[in-house]
Each structure stands twice: as C-alpha cells, then as structure tokens.
ROKEMI-581793 format. One record per residue (C-alpha): x, y, z; residue in one letter; residue number from 1. Coordinates in Angstrom, 2 decimals, decimal comma. Each point is the difference from the previous one (the first is absolute). Layout:
<recs>
[rec [X; Y; Z]; "A"; NUM] ...
</recs>
This chain:
<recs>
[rec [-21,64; -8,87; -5,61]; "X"; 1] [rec [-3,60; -0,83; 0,55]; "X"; 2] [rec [-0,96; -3,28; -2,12]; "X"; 3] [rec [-2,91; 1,88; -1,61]; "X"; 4] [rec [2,54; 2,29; -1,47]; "X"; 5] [rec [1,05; -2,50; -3,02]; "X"; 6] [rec [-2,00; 1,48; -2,44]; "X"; 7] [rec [-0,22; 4,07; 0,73]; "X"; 8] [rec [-2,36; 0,17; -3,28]; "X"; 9] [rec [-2,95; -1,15; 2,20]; "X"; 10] [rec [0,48; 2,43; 2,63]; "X"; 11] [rec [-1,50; 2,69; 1,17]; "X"; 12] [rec [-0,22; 2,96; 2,54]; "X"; 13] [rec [1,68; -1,20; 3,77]; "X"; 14] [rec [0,88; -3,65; -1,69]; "X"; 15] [rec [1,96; 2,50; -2,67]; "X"; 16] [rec [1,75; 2,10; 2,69]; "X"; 17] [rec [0,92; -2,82; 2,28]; "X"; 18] [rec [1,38; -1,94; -2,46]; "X"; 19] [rec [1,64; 2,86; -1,68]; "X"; 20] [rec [1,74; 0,75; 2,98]; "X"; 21] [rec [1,30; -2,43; 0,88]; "X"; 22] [rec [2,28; -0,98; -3,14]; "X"; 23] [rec [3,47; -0,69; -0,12]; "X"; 24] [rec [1,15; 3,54; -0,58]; "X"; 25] [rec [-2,11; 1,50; 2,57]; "X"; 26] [rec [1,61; -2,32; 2,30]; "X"; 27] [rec [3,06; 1,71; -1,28]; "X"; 28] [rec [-1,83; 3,43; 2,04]; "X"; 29] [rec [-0,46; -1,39; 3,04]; "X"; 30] [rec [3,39; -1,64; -0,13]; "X"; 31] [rec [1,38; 3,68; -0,67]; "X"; 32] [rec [-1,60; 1,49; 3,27]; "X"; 33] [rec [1,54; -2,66; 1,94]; "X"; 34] [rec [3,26; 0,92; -2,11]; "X"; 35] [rec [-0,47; 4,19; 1,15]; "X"; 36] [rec [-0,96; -1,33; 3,93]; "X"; 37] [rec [2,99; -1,67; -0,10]; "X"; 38] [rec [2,12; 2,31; -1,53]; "X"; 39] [rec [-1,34; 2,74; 2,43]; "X"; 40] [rec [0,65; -2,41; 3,16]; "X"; 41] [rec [3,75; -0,62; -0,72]; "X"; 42] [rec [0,94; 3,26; -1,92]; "X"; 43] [rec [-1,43; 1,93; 3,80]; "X"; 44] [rec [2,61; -1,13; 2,03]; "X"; 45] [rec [2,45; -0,59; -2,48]; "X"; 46] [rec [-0,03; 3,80; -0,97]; "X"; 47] [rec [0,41; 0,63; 4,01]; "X"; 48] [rec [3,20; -1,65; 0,41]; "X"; 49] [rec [1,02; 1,78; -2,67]; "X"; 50] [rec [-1,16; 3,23; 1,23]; "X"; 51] [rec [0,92; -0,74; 3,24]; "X"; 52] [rec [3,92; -0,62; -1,03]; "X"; 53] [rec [-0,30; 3,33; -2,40]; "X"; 54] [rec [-0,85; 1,79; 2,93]; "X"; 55] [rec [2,52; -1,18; 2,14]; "X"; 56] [rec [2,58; -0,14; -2,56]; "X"; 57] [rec [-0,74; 3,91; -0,20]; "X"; 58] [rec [0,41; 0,26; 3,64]; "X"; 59] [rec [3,25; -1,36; -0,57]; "X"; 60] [rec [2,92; 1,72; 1,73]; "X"; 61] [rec [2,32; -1,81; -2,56]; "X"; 62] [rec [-0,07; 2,32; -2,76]; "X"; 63] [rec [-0,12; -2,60; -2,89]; "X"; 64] [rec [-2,73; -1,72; 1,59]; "X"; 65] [rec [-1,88; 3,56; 0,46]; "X"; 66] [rec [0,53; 0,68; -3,46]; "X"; 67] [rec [-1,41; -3,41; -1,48]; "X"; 68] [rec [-2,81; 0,30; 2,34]; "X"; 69] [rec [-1,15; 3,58; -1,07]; "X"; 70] [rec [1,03; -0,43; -3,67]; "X"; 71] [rec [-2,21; -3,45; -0,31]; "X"; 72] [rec [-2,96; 2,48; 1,62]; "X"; 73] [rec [0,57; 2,47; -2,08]; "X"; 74] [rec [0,53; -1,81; -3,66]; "X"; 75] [rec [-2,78; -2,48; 0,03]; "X"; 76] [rec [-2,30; 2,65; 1,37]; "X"; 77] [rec [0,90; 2,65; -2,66]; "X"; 78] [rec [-0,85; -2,69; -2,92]; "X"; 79] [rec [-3,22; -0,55; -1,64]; "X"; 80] [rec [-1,26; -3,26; 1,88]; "X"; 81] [rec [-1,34; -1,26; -3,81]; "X"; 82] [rec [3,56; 0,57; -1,56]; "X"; 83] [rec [1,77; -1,46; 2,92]; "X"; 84] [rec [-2,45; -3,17; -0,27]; "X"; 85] [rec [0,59; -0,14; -3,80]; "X"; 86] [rec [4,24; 0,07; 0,26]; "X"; 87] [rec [0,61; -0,99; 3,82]; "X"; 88] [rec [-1,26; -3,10; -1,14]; "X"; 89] [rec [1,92; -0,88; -2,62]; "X"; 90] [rec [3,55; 1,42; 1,31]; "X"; 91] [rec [-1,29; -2,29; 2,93]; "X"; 92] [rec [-0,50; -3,05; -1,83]; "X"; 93] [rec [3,12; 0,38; -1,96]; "X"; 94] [rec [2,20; 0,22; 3,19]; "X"; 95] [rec [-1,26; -3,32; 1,30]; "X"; 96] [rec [1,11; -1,13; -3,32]; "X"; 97] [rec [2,96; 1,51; 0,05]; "X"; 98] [rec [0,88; -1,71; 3,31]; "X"; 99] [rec [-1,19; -3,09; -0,62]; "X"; 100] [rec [2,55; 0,42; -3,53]; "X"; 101] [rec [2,86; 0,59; 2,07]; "X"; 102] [rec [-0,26; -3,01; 1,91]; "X"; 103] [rec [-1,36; -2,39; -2,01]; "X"; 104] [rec [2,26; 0,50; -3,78]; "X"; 105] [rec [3,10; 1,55; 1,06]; "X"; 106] [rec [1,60; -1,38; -3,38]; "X"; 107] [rec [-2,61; 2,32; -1,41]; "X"; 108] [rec [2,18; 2,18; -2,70]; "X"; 109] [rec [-2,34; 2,04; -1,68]; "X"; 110] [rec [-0,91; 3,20; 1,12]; "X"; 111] [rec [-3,69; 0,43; 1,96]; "X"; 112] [rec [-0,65; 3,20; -1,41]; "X"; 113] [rec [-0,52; -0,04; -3,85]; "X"; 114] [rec [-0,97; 3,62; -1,35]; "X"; 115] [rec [-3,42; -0,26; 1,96]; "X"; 116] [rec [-0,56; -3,86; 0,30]; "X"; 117] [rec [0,68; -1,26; 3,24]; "X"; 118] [rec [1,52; -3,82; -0,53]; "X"; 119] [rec [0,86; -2,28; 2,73]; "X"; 120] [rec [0,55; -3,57; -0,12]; "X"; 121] [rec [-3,16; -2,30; -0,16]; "X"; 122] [rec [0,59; -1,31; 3,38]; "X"; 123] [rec [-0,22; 3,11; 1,34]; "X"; 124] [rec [-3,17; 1,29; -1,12]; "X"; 125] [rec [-2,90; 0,31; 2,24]; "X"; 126] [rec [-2,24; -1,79; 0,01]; "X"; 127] [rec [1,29; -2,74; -2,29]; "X"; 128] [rec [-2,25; -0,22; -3,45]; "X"; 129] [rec [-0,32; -3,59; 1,03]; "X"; 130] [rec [-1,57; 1,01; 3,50]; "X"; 131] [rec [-3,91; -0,50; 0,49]; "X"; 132] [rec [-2,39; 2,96; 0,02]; "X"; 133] [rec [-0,47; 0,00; 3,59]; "X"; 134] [rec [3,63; 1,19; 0,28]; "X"; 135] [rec [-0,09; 2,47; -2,57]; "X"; 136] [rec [-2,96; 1,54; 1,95]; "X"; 137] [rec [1,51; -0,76; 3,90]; "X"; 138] [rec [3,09; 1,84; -1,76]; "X"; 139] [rec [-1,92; 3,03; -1,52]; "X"; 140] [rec [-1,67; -0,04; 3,39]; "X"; 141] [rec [2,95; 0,46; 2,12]; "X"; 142] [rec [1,09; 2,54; -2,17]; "X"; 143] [rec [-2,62; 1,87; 0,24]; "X"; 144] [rec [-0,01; -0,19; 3,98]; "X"; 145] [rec [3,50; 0,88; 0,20]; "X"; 146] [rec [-0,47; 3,08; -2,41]; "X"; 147] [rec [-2,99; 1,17; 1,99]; "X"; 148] [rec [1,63; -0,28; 2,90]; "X"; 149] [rec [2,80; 2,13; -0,87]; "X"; 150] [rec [-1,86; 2,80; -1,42]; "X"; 151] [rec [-2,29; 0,45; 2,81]; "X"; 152] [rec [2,58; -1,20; 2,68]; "X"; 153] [rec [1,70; 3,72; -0,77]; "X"; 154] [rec [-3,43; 1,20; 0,60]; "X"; 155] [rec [0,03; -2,23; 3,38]; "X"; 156] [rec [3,51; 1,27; 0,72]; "X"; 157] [rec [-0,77; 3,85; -0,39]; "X"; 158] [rec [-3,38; -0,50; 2,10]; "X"; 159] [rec [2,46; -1,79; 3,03]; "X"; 160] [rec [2,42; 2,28; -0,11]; "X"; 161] [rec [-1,93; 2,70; 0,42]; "X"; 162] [rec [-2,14; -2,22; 2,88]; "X"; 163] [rec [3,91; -0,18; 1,52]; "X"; 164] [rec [0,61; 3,41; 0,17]; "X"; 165] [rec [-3,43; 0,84; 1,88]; "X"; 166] [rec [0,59; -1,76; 2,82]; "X"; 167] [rec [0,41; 2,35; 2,62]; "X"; 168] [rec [4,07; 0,72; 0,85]; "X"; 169] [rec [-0,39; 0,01; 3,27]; "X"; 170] [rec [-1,25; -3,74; 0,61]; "X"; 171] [rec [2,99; -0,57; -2,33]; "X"; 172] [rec [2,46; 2,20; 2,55]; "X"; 173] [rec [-1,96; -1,95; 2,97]; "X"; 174] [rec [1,02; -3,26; -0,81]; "X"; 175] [rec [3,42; 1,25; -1,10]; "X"; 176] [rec [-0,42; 1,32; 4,21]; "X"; 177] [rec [-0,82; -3,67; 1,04]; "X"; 178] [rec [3,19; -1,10; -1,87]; "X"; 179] [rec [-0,69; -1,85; -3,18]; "X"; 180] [rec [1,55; 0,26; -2,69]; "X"; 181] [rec [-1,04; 1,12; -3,42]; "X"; 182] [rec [-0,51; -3,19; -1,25]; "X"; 183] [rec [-2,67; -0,80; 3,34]; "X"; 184] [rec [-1,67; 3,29; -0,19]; "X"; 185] [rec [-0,51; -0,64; -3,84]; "X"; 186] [rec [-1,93; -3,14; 0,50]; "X"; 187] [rec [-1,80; 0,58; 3,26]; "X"; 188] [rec [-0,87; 3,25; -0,55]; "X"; 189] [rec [-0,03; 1,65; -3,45]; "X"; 190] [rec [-1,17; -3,17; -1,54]; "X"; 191] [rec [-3,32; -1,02; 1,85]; "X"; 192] [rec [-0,76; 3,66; 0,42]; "X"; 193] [rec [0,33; 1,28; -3,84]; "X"; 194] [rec [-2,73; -1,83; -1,31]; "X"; 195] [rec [-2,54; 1,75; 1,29]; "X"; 196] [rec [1,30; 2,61; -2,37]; "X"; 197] [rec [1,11; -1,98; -2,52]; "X"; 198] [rec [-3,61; -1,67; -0,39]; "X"; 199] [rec [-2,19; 2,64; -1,76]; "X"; 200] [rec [2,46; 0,48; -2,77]; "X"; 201] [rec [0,51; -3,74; -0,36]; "X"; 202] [rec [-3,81; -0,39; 0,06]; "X"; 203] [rec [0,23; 2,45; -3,18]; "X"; 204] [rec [2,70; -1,88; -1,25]; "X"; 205] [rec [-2,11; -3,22; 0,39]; "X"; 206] [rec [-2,83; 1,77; -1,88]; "X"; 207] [rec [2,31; 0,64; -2,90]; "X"; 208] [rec [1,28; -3,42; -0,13]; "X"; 209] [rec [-3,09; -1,39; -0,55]; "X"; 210] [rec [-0,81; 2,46; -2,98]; "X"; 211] [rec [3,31; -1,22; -1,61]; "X"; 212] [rec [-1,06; -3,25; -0,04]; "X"; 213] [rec [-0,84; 0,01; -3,84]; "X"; 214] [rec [3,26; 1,26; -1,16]; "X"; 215] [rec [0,28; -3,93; 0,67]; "X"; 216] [rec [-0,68; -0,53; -3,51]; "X"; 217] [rec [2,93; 2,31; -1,28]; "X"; 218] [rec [2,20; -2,76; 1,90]; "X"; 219] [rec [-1,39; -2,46; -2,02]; "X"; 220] [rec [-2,30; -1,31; 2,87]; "X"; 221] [rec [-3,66; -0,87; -1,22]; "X"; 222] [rec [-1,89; 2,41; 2,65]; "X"; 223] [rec [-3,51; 0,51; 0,36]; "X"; 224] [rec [-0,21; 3,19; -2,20]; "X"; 225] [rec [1,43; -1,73; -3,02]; "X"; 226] [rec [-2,32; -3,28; 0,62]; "X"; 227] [rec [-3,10; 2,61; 0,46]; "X"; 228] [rec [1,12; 1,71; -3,46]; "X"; 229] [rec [0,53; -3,56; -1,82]; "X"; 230] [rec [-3,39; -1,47; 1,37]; "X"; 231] [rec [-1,78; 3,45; -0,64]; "X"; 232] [rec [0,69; 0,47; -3,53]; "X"; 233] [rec [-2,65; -0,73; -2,82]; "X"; 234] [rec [0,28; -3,94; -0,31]; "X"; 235] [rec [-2,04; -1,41; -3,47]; "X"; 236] [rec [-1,36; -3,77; -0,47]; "X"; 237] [rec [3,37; -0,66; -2,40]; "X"; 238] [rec [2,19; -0,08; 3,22]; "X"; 239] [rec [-2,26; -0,56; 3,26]; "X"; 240] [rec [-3,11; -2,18; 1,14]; "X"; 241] [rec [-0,78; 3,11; 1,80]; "X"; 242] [rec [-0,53; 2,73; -2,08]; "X"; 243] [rec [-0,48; 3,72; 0,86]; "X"; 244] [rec [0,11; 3,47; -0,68]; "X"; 245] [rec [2,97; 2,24; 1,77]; "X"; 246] [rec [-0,08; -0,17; 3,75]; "X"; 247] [rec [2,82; 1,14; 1,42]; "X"; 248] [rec [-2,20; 3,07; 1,37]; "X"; 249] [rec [-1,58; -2,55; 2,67]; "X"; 250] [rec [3,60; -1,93; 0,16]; "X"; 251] [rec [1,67; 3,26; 1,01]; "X"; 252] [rec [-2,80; 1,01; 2,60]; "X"; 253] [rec [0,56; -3,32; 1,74]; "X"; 254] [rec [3,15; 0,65; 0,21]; "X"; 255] [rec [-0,57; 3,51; 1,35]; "X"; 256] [rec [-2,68; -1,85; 2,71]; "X"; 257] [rec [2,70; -1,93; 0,89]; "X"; 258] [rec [2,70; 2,84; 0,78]; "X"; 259] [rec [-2,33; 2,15; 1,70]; "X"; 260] [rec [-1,12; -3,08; 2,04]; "X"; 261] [rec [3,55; -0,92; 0,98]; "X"; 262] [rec [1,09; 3,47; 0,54]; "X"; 263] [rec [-3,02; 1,14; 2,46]; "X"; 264] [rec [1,42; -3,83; 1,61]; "X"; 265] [rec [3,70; 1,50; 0,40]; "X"; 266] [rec [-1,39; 3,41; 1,20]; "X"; 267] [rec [-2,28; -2,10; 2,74]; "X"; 268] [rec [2,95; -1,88; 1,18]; "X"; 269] [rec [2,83; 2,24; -0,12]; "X"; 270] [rec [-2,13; 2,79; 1,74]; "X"; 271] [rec [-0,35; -2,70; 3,28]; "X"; 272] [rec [3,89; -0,63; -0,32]; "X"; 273] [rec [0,34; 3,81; -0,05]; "X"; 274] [rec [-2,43; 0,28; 3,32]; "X"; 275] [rec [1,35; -3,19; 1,76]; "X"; 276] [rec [4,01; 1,54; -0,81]; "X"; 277] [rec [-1,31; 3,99; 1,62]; "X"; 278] [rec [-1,87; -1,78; 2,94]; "X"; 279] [rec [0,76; 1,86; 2,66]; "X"; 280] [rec [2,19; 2,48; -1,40]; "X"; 281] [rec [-1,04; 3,42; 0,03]; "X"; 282] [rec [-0,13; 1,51; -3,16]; "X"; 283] [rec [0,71; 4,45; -1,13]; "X"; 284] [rec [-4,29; 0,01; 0,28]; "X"; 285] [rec [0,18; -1,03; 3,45]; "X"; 286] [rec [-1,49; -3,17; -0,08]; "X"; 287] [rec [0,73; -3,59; 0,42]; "X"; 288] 
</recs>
C-alpha cells in the first residue's frame, strides 16, 4: 500500500481510488483471477485425459469397459452441473477419507456411517484441523480441479468420440491394407487426424468452462464473483476506512470486461489452431 494511504480521512478523488484499491481484500481479487487462470489452465487438459479415456473406453471392444465408458458419458452429462458440483464434492471428499480411514485406524470399531453423520477417525480427516490455511485452500483447490475435470471430461469424451468416428473408414481400412494392427492404426491414424473434428466442439466446450468458473464459490473456493459481491456491497464508516455506497453494479461489469476480453482472446487463438490444423485440407466448400 502506498505510504500516503495511512490516514484515508484526508483523501480524496485518484489518492481515494488508488489507495482504496489497493487494500488487503482487494488484493484478495486479484489473487482470485490468478486462482480462475489457474484453475482454467490445469482443469483444460485434465478434463481431456479424461475425455480422451471416456471415449476410448466407449470404443472398447471389451464389453465392461464399453459399458463404463458410455455410462460415465452418459450419467455426468444427464446431471445438473450445479447439483453435481454441490454433492460430487462431498461424496468425493468423503471417499478420500474413507481411504485414508482404512489404512490409517484399522482398530477403528465404530461404525463410519451414523444416521447421516459421516465419522472417521481424526487421523483420517482431510485436511487435519491442525493444518495451515494454505492447505485447506491447496485442498479445496484440487478438489475443485478434479471435480471440474470430471464433469466436463464427459463433455471432452462425447466430443472425441464422436471426432473418432468421423474419421474417414477407409484411411482406417488403408492402414489395416499396409498391415498394422489396430492398436498402430489407432495412434497413427485416427488419433492425429480426429482433432480437426474434435476441435470446434472442444472450443465450445472451452467457452463453457470458462463460464463455470464461478460455480468455484459453491466448492468453497473464494472466486472472483464472490470477492466482486463482498467488495461491492454498501460498506459504512463503522466497519471500513473506505466507505461507499453499493457497487457491485461496476464490480460485476469488470468482471463482464474481463470475460468478454478473455473469450474474444480464446476465439482469436483457437480460430488460428483451427486454420493451422485444416491447412491444406480441402474442406465440403471446396476450399483450402
């Protein structure tokens, strides 16, 4: 904080702003876009390995595996993403727990499941009570990532198996010609060719992604929307140096700058993967 900003009672105009912008809790804003970048950089490729094994588990010619494959598709896509975020989570969190139990208090002789109370032993329990903040939020984090990627990693899968299926049979039949096997053909041929298919429904699928990014705060992640509602509120002289009226109107349309802004980025970049995939190819229009 600026060293003029000790007493905010002298203030005025810019000197106000700057100083009021740069308190501890806004710091807790620009913390929380680094926190939604972050998310949206590991929860990307996370949810495409697990699209990618959905979609070849439903390829499978093992019927079990073809089963789990379609029926992972087909459940977490048929539930409300907000009521899978709100009970995923916490049937997630309990089955670390649960495995973590198991190992570490085997002696344990009272039953985990008391009416609806879940009870393990205190080692078990994550994180410990004990632990710092920074691992309660790395934990609620991770969480979070892993449930994101999940959820939209069916969306991933359905979008690649689909991308799978369109590559033309008889490149497929070609290299089964040339003598490779299924296994060979797989990775040299369906796989490098499907994304050119796959990529406009992932690009959607990256579009929605970044929308979901405030159901953060149902996962008990502090996200940008909830620090733009808490620093937007009315705030009197009893319980800030920086007093003001509600504000969450020009909170909110910053935070609507920003998602346009790194939208129209994703659309500029992904539309040059698109052309730099199709170079070259010819396309049902007739050109290249």
């Amino acid at each position: 904080m600026f060293s003029y900003c000790t007493d905010p009672t002298t203030l005025e105009g810019l000197s106000w702003l700057s100083c009021y912008l740069t308190t501890g809790k806004h710091m807790g804003l620009y913390w929380a876009f680094g926190t939604v970048l972050t998310l949206l950089a590991i929860t990307a490729p996370a949810a495409l390995v697990f699209g990618f094994g959905g979609a070849v588990a439903a390829r499978s010619k093992i019927l079990p595996i073809r089963w789990f494959g379609k029926s992972y598709v087909s459940i977490v896509r048929g539930v409300p993403d907000i009521a899978f975020f709100l009970f995923f989570v916490i049937a997630l969190d309990q089955a670390f727990e649960w495995m973590r139990h198991q190992y570490m208090c085997p002696d344990w002789d009272q039953p985990i499941r008391q009416g609806n109370d879940f009870v393990v032993c205190q080692a078990a329990k994550l994180p410990q009570g004990d632990a710092p903040q920074w691992v309660h939020e790395v934990y609620g984090f991770f969480t979070a990532v892993l449930t994101f990627a999940i959820v939209f990693g069916a969306f991933a899968a359905n979008v690649l198996y689909g991308a799978m299926n369109a590559v033309p049979k008889a490149q497929v039949e070609t290299a089964h010609a040339y003598g490779m096997t299924a296994a060979q053909t797989f990775r040299r041929i369906t796989v490098p060719q499907m994304w050119v298919y796959a990529l406009p429904g992932l690009s959607n699928l990256w579009m929605v992604l970044i929308k979901a990014t405030p159901l953060l705060f149902l996962l008990g992640v502090e996200d940008i929307v909830y620090w733009a509602r808490e620093l937007g509120g009315t705030k009197t002289p009893r319980f800030t140096d920086y007093p003001h009226g509600d504000w969450r109107l020009w909170y909110f349309l910053a935070l609507l700058v920003f998602y346009l802004a790194f939208t129209k980025l994703s659309e500029f970049v992904l539309e040059r993967v698109m052309k730099r995939l199709t170079h070259g190819q010819a396309t049902l229009g007739g050109s290249q």
